[in-house]
CHARMM-style PDB file with segment names, atoms N, HN, CA, C and O in Angstrom:
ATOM      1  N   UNK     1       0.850  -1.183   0.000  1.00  0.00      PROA
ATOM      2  CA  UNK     1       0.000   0.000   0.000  1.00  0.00      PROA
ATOM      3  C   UNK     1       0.883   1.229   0.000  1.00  0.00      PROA
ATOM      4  O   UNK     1       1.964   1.208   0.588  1.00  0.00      PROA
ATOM      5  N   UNK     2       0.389   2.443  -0.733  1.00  0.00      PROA
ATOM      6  HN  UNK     2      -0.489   2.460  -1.211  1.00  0.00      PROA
ATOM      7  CA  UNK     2       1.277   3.468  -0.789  1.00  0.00      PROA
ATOM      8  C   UNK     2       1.308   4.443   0.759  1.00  0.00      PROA
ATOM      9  O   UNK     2       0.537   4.345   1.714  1.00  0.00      PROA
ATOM     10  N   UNK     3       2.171   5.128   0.627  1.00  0.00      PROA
ATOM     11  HN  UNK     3       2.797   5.208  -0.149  1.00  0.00      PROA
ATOM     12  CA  UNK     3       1.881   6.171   1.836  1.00  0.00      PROA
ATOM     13  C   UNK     3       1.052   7.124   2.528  1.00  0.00      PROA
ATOM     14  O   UNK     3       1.029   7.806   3.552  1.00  0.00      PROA
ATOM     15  N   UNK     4       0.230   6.797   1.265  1.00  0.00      PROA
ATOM     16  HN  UNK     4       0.248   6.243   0.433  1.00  0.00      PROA
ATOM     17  CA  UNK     4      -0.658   8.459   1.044  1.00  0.00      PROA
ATOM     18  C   UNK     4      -2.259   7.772   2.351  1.00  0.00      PROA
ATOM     19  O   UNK     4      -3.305   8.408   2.217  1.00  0.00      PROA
ATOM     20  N   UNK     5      -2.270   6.995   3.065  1.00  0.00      PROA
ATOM     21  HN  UNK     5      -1.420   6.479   3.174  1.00  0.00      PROA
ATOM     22  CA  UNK     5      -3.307   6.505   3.541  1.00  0.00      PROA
ATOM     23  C   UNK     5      -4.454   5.909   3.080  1.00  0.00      PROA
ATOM     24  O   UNK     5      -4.340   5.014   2.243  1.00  0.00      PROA
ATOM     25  N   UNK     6      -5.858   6.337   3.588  1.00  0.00      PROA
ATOM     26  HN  UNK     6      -5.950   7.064   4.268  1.00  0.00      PROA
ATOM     27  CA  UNK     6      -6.844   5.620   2.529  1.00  0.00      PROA
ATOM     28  C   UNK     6      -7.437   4.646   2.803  1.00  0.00      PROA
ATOM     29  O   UNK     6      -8.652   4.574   2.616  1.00  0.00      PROA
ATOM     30  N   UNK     7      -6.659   3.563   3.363  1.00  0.00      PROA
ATOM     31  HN  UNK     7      -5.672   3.621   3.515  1.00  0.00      PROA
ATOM     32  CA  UNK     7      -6.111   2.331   3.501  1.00  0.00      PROA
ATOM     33  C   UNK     7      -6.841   1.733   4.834  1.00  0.00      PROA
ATOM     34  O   UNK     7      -6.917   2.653   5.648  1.00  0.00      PROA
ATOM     35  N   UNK     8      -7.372   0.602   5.327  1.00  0.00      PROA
ATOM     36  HN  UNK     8      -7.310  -0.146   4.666  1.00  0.00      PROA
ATOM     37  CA  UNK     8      -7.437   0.230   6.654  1.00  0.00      PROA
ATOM     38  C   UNK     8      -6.458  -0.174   7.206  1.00  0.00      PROA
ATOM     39  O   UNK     8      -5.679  -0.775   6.466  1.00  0.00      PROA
ATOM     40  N   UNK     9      -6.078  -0.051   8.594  1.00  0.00      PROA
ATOM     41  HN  UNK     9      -6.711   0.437   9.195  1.00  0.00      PROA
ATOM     42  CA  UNK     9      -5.119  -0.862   9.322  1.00  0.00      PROA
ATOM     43  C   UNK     9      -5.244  -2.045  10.466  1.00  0.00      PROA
ATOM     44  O   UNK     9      -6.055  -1.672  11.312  1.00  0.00      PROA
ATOM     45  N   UNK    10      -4.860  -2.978  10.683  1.00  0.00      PROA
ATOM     46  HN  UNK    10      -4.200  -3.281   9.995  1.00  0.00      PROA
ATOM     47  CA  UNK    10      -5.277  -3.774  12.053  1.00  0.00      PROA
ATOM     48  C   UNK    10      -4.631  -3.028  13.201  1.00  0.00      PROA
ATOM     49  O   UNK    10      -3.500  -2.545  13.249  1.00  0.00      PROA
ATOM     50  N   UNK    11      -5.690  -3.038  14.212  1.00  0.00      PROA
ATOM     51  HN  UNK    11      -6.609  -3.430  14.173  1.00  0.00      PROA
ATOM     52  CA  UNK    11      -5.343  -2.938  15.482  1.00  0.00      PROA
ATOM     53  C   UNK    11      -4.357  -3.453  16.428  1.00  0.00      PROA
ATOM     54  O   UNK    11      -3.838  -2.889  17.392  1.00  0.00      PROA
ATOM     55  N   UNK    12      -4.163  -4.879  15.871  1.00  0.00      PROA
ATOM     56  HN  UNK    12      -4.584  -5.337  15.088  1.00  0.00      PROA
ATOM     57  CA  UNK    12      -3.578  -5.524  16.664  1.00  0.00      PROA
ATOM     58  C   UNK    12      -2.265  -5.961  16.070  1.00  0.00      PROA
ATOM     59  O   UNK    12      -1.508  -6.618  16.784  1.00  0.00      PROA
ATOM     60  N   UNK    13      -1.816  -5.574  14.471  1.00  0.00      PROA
ATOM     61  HN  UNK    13      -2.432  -5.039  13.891  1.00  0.00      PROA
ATOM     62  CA  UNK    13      -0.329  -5.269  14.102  1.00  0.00      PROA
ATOM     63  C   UNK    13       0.331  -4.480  13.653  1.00  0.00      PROA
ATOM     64  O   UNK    13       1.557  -4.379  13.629  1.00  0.00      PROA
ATOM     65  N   UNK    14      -0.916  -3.494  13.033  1.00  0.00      PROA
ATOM     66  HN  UNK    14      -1.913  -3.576  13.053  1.00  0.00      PROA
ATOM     67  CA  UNK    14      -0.387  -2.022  12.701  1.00  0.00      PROA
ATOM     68  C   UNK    14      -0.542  -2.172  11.242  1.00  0.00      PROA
ATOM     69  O   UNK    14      -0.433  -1.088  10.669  1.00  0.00      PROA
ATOM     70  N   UNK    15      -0.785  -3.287  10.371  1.00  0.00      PROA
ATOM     71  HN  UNK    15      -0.873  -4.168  10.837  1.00  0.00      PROA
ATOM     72  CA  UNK    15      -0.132  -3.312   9.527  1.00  0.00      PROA
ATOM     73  C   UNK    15      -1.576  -3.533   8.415  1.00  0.00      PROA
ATOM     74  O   UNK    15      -2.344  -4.489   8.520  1.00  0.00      PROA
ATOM     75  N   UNK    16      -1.693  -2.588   7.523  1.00  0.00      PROA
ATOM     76  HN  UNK    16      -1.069  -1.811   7.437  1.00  0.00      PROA
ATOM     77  CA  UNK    16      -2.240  -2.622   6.558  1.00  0.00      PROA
ATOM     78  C   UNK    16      -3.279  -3.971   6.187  1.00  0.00      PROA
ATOM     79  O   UNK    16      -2.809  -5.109   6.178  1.00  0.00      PROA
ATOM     80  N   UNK    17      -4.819  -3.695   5.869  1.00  0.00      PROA
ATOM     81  HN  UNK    17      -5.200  -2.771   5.877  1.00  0.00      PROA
ATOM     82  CA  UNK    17      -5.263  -4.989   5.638  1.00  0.00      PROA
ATOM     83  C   UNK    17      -6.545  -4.835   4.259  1.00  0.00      PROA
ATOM     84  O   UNK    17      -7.325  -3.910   4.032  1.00  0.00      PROA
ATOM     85  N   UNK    18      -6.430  -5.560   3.857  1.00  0.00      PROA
ATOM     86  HN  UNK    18      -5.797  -6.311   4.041  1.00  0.00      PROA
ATOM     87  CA  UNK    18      -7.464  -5.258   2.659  1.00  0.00      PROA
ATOM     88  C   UNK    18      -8.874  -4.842   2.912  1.00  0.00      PROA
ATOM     89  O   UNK    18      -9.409  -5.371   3.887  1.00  0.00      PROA
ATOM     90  N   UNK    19      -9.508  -4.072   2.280  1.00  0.00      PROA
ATOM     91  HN  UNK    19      -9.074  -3.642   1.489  1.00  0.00      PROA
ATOM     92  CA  UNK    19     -10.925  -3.055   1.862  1.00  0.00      PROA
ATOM     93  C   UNK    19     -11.768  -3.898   2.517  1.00  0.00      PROA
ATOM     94  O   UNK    19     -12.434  -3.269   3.340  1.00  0.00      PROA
ATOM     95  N   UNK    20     -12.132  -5.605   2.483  1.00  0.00      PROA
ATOM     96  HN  UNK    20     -11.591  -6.116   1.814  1.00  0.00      PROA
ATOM     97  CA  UNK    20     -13.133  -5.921   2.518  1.00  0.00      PROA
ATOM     98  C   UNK    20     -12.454  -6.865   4.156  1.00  0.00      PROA
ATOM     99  O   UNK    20     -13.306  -7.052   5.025  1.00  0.00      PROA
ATOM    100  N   UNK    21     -11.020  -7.371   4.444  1.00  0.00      PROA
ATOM    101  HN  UNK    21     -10.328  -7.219   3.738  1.00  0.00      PROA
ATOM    102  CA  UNK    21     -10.730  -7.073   5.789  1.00  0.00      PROA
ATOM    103  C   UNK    21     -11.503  -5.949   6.641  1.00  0.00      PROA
ATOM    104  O   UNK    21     -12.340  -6.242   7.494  1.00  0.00      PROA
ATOM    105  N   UNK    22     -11.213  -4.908   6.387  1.00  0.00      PROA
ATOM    106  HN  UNK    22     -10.533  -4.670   5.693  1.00  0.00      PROA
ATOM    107  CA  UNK    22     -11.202  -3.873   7.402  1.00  0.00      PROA
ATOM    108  C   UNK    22     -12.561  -3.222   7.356  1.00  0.00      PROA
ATOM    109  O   UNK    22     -12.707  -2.472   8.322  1.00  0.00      PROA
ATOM    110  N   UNK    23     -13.552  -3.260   6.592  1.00  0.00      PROA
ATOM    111  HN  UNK    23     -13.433  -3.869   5.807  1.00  0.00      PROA
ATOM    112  CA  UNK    23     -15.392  -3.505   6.233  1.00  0.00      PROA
ATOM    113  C   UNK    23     -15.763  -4.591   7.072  1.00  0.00      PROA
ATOM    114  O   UNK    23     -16.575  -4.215   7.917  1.00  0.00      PROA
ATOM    115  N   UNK    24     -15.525  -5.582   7.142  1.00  0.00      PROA
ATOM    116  HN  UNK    24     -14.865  -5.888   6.455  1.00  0.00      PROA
ATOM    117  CA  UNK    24     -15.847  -6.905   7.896  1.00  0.00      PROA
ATOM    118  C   UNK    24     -15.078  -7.017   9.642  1.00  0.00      PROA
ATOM    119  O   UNK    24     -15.733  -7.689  10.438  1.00  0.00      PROA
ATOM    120  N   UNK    25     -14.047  -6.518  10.053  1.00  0.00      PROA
ATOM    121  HN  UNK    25     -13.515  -5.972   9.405  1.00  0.00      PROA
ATOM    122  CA  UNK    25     -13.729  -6.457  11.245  1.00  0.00      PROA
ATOM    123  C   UNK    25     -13.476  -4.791  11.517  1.00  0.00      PROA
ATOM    124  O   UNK    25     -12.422  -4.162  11.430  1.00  0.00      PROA
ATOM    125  N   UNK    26     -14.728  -4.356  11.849  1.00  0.00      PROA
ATOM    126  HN  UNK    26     -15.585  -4.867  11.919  1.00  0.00      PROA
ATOM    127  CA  UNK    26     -14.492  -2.509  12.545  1.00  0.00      PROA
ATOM    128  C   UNK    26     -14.446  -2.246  13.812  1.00  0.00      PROA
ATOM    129  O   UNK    26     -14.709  -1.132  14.265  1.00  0.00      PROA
ATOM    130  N   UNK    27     -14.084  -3.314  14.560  1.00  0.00      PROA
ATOM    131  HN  UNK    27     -13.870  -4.219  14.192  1.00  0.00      PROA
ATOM    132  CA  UNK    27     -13.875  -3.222  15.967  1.00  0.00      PROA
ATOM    133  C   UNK    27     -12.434  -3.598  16.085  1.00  0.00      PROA
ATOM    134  O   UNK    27     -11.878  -3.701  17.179  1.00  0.00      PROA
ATOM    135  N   UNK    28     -11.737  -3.835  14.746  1.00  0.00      PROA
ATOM    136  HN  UNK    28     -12.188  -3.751  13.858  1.00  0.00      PROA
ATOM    137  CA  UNK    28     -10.136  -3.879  15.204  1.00  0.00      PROA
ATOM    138  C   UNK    28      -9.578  -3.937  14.196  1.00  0.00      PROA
ATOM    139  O   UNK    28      -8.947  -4.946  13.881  1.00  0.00      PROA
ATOM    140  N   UNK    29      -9.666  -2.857  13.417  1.00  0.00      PROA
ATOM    141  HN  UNK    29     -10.178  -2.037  13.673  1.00  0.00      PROA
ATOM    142  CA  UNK    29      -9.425  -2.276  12.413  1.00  0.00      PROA
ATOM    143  C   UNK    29      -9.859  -0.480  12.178  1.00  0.00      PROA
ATOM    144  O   UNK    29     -10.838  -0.070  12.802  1.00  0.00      PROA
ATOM    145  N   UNK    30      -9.188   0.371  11.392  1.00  0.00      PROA
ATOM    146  HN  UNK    30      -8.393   0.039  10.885  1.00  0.00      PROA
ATOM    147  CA  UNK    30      -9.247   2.010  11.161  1.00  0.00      PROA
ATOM    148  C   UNK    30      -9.131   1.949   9.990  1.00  0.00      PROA
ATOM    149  O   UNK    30      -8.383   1.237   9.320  1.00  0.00      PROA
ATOM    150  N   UNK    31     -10.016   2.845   9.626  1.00  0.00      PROA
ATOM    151  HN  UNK    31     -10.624   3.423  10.170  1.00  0.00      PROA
ATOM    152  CA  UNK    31     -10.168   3.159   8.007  1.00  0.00      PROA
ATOM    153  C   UNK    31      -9.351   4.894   8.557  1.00  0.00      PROA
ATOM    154  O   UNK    31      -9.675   5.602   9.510  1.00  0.00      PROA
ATOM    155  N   UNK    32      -8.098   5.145   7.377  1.00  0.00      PROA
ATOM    156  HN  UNK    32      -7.835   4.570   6.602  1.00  0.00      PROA
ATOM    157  CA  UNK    32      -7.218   6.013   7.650  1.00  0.00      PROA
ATOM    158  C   UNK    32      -7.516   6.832   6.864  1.00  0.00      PROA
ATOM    159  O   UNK    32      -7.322   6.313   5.765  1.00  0.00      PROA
ATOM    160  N   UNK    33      -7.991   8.123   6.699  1.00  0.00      PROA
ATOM    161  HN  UNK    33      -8.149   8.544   7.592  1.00  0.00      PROA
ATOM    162  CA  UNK    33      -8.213   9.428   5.678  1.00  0.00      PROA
ATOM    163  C   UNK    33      -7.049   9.592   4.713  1.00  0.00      PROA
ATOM    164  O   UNK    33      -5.864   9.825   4.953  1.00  0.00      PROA
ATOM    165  N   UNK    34      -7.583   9.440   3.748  1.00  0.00      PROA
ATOM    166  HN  UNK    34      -8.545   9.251   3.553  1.00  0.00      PROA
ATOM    167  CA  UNK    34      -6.550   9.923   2.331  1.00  0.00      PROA
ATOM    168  C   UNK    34      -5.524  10.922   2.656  1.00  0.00      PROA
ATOM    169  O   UNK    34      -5.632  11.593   3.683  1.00  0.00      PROA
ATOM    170  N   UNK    35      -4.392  11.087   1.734  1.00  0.00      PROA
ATOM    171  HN  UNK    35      -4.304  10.542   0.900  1.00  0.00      PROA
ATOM    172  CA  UNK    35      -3.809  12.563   2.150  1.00  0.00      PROA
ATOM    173  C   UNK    35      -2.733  12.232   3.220  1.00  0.00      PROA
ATOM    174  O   UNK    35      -2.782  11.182   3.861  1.00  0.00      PROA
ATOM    175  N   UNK    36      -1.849  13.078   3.377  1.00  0.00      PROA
ATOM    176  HN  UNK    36      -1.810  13.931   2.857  1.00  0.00      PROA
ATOM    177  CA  UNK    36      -0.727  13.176   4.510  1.00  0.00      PROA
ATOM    178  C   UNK    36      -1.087  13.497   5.637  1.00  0.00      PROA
ATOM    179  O   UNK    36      -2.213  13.984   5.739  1.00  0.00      PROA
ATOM    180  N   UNK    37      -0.350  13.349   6.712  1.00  0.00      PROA
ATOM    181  HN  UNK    37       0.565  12.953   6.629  1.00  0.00      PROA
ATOM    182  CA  UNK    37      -0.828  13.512   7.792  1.00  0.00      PROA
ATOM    183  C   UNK    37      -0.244  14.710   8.199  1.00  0.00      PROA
ATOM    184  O   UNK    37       0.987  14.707   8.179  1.00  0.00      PROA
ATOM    185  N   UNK    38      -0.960  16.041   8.674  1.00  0.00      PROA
ATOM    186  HN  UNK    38      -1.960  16.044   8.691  1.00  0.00      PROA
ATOM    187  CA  UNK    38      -0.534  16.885   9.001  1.00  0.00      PROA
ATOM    188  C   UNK    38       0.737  17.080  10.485  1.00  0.00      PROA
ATOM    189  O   UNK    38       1.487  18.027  10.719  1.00  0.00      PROA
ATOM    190  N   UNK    39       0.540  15.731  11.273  1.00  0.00      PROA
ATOM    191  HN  UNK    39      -0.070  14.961  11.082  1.00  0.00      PROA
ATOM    192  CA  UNK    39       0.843  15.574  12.648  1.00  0.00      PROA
ATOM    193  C   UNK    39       2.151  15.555  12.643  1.00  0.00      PROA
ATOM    194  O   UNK    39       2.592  15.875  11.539  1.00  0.00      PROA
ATOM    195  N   UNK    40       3.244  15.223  13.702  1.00  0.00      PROA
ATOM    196  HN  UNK    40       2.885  14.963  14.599  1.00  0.00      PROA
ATOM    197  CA  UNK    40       4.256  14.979  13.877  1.00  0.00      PROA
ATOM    198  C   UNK    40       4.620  14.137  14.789  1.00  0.00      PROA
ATOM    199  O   UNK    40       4.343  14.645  15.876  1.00  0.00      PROA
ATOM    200  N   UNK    41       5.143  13.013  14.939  1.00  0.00      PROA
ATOM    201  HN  UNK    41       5.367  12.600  14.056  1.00  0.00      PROA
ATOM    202  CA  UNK    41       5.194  11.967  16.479  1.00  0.00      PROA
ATOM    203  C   UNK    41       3.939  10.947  16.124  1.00  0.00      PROA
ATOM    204  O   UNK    41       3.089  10.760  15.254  1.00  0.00      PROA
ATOM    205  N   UNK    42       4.346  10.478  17.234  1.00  0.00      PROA
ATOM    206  HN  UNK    42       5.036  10.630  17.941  1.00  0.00      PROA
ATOM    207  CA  UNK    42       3.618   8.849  17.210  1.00  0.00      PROA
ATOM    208  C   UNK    42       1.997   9.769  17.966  1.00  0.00      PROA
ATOM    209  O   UNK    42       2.004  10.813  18.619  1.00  0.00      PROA
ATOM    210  N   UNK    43       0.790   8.926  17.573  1.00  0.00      PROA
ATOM    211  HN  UNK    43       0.784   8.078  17.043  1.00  0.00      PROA
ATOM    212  CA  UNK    43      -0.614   9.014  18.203  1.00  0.00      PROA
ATOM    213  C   UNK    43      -1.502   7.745  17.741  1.00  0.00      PROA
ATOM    214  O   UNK    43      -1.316   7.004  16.776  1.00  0.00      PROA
ATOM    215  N   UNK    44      -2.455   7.718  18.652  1.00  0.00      PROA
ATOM    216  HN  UNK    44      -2.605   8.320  19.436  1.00  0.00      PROA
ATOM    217  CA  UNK    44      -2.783   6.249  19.019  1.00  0.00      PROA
ATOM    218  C   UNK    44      -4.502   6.840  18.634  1.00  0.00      PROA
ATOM    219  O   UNK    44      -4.978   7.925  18.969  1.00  0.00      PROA
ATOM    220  N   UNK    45      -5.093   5.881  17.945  1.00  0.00      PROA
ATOM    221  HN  UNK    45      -4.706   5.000  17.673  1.00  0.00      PROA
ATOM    222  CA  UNK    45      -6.309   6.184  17.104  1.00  0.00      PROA
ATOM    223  C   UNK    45      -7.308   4.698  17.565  1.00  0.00      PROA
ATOM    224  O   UNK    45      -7.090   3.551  17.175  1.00  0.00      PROA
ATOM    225  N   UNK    46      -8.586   5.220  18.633  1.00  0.00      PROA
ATOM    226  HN  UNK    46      -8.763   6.152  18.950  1.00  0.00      PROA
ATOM    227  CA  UNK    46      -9.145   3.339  18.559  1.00  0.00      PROA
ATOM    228  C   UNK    46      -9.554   3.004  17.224  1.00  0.00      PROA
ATOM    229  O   UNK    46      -9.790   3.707  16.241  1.00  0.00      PROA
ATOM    230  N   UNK    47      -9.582   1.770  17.418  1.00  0.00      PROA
ATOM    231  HN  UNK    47      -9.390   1.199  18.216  1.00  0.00      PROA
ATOM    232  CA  UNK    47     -10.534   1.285  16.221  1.00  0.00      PROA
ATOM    233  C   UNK    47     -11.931   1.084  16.380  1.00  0.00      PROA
ATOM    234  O   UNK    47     -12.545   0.939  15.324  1.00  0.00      PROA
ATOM    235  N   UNK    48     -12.661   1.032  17.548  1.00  0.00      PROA
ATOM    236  HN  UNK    48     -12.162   1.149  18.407  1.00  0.00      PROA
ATOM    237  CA  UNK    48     -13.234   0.895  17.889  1.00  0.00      PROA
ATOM    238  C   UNK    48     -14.383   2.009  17.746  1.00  0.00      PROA
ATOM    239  O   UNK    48     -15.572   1.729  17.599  1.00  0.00      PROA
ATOM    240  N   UNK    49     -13.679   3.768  17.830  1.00  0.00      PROA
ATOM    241  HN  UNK    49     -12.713   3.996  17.948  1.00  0.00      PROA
ATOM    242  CA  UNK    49     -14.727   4.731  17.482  1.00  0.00      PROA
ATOM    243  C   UNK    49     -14.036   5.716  16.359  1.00  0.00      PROA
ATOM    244  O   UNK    49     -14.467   6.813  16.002  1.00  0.00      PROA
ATOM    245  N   UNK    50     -12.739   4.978  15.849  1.00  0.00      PROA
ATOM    246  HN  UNK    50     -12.389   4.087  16.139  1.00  0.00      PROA
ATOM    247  CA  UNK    50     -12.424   6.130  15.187  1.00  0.00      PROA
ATOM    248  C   UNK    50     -11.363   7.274  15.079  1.00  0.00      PROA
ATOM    249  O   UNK    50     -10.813   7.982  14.235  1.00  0.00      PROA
ATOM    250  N   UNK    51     -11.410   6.943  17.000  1.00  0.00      PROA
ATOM    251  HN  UNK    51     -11.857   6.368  17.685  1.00  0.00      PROA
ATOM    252  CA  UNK    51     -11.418   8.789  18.077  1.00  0.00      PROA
ATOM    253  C   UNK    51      -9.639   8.619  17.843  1.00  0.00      PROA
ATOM    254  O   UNK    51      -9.088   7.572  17.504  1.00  0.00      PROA
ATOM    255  N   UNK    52      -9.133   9.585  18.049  1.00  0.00      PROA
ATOM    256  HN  UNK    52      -9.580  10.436  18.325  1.00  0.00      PROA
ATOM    257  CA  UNK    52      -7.852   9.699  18.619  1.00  0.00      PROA
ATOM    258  C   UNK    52      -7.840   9.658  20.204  1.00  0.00      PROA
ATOM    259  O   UNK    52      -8.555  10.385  20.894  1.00  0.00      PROA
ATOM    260  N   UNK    53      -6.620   8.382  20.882  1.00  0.00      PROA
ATOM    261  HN  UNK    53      -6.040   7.791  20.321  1.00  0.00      PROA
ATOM    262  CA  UNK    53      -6.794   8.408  22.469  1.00  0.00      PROA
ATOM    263  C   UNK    53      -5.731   8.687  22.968  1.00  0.00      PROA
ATOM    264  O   UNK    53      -4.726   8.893  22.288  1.00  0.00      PROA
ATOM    265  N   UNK    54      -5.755   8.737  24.053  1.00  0.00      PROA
ATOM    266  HN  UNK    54      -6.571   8.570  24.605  1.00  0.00      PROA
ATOM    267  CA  UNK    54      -4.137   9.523  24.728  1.00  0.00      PROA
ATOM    268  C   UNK    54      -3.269   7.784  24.699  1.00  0.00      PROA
ATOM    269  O   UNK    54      -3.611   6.610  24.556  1.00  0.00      PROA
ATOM    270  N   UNK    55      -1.930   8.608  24.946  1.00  0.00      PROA
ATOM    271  HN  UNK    55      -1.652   9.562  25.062  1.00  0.00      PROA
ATOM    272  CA  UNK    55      -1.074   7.374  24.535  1.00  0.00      PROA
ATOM    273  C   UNK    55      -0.663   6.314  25.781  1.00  0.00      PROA
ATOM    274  O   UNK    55       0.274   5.518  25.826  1.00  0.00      PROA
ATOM    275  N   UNK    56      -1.673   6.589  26.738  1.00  0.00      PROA
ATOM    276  HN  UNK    56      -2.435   7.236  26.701  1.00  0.00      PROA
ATOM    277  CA  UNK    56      -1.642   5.908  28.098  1.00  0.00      PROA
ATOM    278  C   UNK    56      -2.551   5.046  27.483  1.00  0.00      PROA
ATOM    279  O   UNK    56      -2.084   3.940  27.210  1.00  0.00      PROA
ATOM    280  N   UNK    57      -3.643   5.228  27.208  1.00  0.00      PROA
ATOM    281  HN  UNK    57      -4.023   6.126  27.431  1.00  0.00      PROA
ATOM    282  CA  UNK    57      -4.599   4.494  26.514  1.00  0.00      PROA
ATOM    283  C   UNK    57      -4.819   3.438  25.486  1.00  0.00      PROA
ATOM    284  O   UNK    57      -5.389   2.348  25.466  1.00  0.00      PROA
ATOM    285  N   UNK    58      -4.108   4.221  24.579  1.00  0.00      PROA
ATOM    286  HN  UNK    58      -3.645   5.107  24.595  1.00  0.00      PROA
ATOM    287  CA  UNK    58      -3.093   3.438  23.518  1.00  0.00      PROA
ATOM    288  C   UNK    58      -2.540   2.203  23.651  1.00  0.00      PROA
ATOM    289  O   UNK    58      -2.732   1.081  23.181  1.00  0.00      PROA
ATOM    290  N   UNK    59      -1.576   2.878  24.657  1.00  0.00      PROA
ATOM    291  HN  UNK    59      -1.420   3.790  25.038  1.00  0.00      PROA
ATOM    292  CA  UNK    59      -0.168   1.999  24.515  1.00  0.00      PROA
ATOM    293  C   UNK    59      -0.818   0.704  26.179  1.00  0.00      PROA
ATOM    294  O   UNK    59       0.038  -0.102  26.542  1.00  0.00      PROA
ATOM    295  N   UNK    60      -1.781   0.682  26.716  1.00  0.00      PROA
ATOM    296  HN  UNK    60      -2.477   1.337  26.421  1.00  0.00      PROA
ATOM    297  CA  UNK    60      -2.552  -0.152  27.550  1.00  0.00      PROA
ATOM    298  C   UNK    60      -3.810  -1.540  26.864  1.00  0.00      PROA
ATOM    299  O   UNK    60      -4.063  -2.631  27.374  1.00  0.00      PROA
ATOM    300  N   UNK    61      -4.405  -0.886  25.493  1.00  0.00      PROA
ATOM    301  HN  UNK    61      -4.200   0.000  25.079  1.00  0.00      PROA
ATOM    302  CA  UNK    61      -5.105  -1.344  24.873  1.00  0.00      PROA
ATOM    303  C   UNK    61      -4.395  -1.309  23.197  1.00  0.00      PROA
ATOM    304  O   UNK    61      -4.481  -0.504  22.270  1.00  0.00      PROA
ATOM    305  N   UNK    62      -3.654  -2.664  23.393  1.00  0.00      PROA
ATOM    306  HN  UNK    62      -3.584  -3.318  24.146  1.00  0.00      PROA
ATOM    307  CA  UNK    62      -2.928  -2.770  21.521  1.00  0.00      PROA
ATOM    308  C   UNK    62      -3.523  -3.473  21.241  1.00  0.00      PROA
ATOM    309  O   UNK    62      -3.039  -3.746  20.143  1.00  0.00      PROA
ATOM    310  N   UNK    63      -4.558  -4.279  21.404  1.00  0.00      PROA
ATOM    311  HN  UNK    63      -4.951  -4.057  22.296  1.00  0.00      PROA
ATOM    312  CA  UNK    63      -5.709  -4.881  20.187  1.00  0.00      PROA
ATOM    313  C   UNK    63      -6.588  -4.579  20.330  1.00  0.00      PROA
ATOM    314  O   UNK    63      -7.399  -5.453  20.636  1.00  0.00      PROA
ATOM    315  N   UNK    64      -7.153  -2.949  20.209  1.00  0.00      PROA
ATOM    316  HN  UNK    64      -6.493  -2.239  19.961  1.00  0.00      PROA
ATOM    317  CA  UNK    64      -7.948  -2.237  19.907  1.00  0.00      PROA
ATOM    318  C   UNK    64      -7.355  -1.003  19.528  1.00  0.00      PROA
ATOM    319  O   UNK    64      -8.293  -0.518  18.895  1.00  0.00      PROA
ATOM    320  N   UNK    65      -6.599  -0.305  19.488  1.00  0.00      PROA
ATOM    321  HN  UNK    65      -5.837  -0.699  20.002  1.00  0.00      PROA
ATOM    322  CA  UNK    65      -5.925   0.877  19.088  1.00  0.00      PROA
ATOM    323  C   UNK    65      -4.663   0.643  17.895  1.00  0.00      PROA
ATOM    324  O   UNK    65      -4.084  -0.422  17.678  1.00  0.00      PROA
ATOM    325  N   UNK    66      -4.463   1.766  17.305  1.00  0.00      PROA
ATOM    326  HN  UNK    66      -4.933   2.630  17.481  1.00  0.00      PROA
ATOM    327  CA  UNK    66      -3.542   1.435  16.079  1.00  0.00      PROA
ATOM    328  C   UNK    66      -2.428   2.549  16.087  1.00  0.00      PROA
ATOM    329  O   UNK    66      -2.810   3.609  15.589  1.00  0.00      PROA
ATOM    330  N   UNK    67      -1.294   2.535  16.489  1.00  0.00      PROA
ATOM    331  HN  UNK    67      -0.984   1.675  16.893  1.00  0.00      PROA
ATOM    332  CA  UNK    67       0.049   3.660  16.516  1.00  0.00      PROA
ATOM    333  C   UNK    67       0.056   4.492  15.096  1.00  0.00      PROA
ATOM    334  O   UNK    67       0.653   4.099  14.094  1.00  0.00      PROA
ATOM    335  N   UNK    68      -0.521   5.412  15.158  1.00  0.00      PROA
ATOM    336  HN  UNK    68      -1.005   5.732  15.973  1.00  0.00      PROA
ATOM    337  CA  UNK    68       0.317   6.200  13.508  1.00  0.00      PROA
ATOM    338  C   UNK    68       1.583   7.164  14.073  1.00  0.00      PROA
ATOM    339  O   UNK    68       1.957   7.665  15.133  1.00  0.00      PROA
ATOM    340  N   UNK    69       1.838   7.118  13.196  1.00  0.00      PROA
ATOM    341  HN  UNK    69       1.534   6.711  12.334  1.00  0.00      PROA
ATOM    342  CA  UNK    69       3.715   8.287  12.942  1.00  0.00      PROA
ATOM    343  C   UNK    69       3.171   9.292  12.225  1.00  0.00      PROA
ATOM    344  OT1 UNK    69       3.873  10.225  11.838  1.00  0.00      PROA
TER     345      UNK     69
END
């Protein structure tokens, strides 16, 4: 998958998973917005609502949350 996002990711390896993967498991999986990421540093996103969570949160719950850079 290219860089540009778009893309779903798993929760529980970080790592990129196909369209109809990440449609079929949305409780541990993130559908990632097109486009670059304006951010800088690591942030922790559930899969579960979407939300961006603090990195206590995050980094407590890794098969439900997904690390972006």
């Amino acid at each position: 998958m290219s860089g540009k996002g778009g893309g779903y990711r798993s929760a529980k390896s970080g790592q990129y998973v196909s369209a109809r993967a990440g449609k079929s498991n949305p409780r541990t999986t993130v559908k990632e917005a097109p486009g670059k990421s304006g951010s800088s540093g690591e942030r922790y996103r559930s899969a579960i609502t979407g939300r961006y969570v603090t990195t206590k949160h995050g980094k407590s719950s890794p098969n439900t949350t997904v690390k972006e850079r």
